[in-house]
N, C-alpha and C positions, 0 to 999 in steps of 0.2 A: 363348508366353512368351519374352522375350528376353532374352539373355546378364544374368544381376546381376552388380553389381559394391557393393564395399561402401566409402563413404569415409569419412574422419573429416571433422567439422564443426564447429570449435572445439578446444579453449577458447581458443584468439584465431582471431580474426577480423577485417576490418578495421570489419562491422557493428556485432558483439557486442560491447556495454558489458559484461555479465559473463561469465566463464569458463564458459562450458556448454557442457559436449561431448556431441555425437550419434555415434553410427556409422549412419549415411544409406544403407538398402540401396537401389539404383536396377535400375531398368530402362530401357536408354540415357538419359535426362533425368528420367523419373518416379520420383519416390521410391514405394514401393511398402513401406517399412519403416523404423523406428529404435530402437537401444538406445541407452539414456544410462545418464552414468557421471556418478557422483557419487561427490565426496572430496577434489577439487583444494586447495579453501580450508576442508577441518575444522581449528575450534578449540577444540574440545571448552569452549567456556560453560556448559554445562549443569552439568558436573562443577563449577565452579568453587563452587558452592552450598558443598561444604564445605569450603572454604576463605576464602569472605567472607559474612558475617554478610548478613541479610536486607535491612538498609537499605543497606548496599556493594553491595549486589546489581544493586539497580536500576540502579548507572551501569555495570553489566556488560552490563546487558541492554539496555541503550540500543544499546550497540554489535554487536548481533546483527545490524542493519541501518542504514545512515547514512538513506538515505532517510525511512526509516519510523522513525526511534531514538525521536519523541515516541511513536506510538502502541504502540511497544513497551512502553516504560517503565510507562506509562498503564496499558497490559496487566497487566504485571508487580504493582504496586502495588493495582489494582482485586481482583488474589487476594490479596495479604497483606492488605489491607481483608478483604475476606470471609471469610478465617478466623478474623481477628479480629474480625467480625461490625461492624464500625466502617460508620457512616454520616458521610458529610465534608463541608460547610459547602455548600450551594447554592450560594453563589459562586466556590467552588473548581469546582465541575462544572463550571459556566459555562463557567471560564477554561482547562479542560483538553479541553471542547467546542472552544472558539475554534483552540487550538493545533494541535488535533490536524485541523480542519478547514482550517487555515491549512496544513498539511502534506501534506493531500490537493490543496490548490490546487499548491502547487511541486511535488508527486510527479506531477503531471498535465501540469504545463506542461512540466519536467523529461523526460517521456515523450513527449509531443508534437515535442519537440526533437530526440528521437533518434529518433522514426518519419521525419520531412520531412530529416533525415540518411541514412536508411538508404535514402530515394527519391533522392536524390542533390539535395536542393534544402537546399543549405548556407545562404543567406541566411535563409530559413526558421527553420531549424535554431538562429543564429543570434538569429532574432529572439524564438523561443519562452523562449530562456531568458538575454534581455535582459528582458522582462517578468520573468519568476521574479525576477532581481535583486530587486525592488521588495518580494517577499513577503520574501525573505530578509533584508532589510534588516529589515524586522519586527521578524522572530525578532532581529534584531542586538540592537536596541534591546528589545524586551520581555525578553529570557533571556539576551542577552549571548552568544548562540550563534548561529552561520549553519548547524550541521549537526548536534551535539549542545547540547541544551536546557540536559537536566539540572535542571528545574524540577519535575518530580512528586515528590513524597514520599511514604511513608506516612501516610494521614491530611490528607492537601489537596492545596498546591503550596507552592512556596518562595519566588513571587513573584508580587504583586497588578500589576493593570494599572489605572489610574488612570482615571476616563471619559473627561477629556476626550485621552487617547491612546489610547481603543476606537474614539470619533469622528473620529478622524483617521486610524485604521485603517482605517474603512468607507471614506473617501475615497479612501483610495489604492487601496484595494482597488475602486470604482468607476471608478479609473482602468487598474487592471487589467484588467476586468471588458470598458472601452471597446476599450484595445488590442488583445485575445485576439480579439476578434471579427472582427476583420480577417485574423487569424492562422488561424482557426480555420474560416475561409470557403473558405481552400484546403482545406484538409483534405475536407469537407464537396464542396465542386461540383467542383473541379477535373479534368478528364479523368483525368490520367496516374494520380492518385491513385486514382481508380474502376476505370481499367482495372487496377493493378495488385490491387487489394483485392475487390472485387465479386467475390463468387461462389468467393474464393479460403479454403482452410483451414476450411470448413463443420464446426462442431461444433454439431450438433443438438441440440433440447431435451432427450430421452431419451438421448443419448450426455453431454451434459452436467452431467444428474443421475445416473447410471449411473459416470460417471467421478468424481466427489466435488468439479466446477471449484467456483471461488469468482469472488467478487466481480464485476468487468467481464468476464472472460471469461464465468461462468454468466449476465450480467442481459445479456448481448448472444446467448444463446441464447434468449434469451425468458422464463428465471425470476426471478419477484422476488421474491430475495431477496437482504435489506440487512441487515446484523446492530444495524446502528444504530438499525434501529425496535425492538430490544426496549427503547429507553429508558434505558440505563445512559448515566452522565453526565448530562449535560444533553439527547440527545434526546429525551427523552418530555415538553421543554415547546417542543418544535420543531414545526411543519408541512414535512412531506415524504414525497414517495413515493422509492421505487425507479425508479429509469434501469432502461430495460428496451427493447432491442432486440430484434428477432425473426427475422431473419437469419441466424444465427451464425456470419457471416464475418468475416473482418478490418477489411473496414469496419463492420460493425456495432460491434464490440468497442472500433475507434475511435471514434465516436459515440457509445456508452454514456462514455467518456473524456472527450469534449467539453461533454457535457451536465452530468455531474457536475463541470466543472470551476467552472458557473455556478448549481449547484446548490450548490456549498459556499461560495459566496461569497455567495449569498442565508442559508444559515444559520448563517454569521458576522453578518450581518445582523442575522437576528432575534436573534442571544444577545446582540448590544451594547443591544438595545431592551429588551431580558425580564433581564438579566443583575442582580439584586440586590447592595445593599448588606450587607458583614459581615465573618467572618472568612473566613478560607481555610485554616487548618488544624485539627486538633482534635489532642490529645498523646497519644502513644501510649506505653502504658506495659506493660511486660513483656514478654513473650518469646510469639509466635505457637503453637497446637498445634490442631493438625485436616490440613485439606484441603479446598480448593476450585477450582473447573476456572471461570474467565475468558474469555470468546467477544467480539471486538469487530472492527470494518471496518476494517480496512487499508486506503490506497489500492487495494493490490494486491486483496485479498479478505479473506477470513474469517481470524483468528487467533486460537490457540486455546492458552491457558496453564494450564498445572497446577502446584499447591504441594504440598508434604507438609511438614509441620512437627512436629516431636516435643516442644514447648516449652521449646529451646534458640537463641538464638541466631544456629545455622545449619539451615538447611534440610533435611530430607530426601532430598528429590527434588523436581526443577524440569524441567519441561519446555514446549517451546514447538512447536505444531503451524504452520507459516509458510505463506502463501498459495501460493508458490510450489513448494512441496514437493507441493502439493494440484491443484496445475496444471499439473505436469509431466505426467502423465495424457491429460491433455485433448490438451495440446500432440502427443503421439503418435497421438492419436485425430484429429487433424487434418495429420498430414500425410501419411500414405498418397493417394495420386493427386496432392498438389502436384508442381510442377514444382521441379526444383532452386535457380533462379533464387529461387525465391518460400521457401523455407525460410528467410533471416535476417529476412523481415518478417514470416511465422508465430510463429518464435522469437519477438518486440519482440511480437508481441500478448497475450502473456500477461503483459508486463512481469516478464522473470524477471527474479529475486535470489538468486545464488549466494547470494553471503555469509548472507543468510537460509536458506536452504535448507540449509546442513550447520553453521550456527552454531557 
């Protein structure tokens, strides 16, 4: 065994898009260990429940995450629905399907952008989230938002999307769909990209379920599991499986990424084809009292919300379980034997998010 040495690894970095610090124990180049430290960016959200009423809530909760702020919200809402026992208009599912998979496409290309960054291929980089533009512009125009929506409500959404601006959605989005490809070809064949990814940060099937991963990290060990196919919203009148890698290295974790990026744009597809005419909201009247726990697919993974409600007003107790919190895990169980070198593109395969993570 050779002299350890322990160094810090973040929260800046010049890789790391968020604040996440390791203490990296090595053995001359191998890492052999790490403790993280979480708290840099607490803002205690959670707590806020008694201090803004249930419908204020939700544009709090938006802000738990910028990337992922539709599918939080969604989250958020889908448990005051279910306490309230409230079922909301099929074409509001539809249209909270679309958004939140139009979110998955820029949280993917977005990621993409900052993996062909952290290889030092800035054009690349560059080019991944010159595409993104195009979705964001979307959101511009559907929600009046490029980063928070702010379109879920209790009881539907706040804003209809017209057909023939779902139709012109798919097209651009088929021009998306054409660009990535070329984008996504690097990723996929390119040497340097395989030699640095292949074989690198192995998290096994049974270390995968063992460690509680979600999302792309777990379906690129080989588990399919998608929390979208239990059918809430609009997936249960979708056709799709699970992205499912077997691998469990960085490049698989990648490719599970790549593939869902064209998987979420085919069922945008299908919801502008299947998506009915009507209303989108139903009226909510009175003050919430129960408790119900909300599970749904994040870009990143599984996210998992809880309510308590006493029949006032304000909340109970509000809590939100974040993918990243659930993959920090993982990420340690993958990098014992990496080489030092290879930890800020370990780190970028789990696509962490502080800001999620201690909300």
């Amino acid at each position: 065994m050779g002299e350890r040495t322990i160094i810090p690894f973040g929260p800046q970095h010049p890789v790391l898009p968020e604040p996440l610090h390791l203490d990296l124990i090595l053995e001359d180049e191998k890492v052999v260990g790490a403790v993280p430290s979480i708290g840099f960016v607490h803002r205690g959200l959670e707590k806020l429940v008694e201090k803004r009423d249930f419908h204020e809530m939700m544009y709090v909760i938006e802000r738990v995450c910028g990337i992922c702020s539709f599918i939080h919200g969604q989250g958020y809402v889908q448990t005051i629905e279910g306490i309230f026992g409230l079922e909301i208009p099929d074409r509001a599912k539809f249209l909270r399907t679309i958004w939140a998979e139009l979110s998955r496409v820029h949280s993917h290309l977005l990621w993409l952008g900052l993996m062909a960054d952290a290889y030092g291929f800035e054009s690349l980089f560059m080019h991944c989230w010159r595409v993104r533009e195009k979705v964001l512009d979307i959101f511009e125009e559907t929600t009046g938002g490029r980063v928070i929506f702010s379109v879920c409500k209790v009881g539907g959404v706040w804003k209809d999307i017209d057909n023939e601006t779902l139709k012109r959605i798919v097209e651009v989005l088929n021009v998306v769909e054409q660009e990535s490809k070329a984008l996504t070809d690097v990723f996929i064949k390119d040497f340097t990209v395989q030699k640095r990814t292949r074989g690198v940060g192995v998290l096994s099937y049974q270390d995968a379920i063992d460690v509680g991963a979600v999302g792309p990290t777990l379906r690129g060990s080989g588990v399919a599991m998608d929390l979208r196919k239990l059918g809430y919203a609009a997936y249960g009148e979708l056709n799709f499986e699970p992205i499912v890698e077997k691998d469990g290295d960085c490049y698989a974790r990648t490719i599970v990424r790549v593939r869902e990026l064209y998987q979420s744009i085919d069922l945008i597809r299908q919801c502008v084809s299947k998506i009915p005419d009507g209303e989108i909201e139903v009226k909510v009247k009175g003050n919430p009292k129960g408790e119900y726990v909300s599970r749904l697919e994040q870009p990143r993974g599984q996210v998992v919300y809880y309510g308590r409600a006493n029949g006032t007003k304000y909340l109970e107790r509000f809590r939100v379980r974040t993918p990243t919190f659930a993959n920090i895990p993982a990420l340690l169980k993958m990098l014992p034997g990496a080489d030092l070198a290879d930890v800020p593109l370990l780190a970028l395969t789990i696509d962490p998010c502080i800001s999620c993570t201690e909300r």
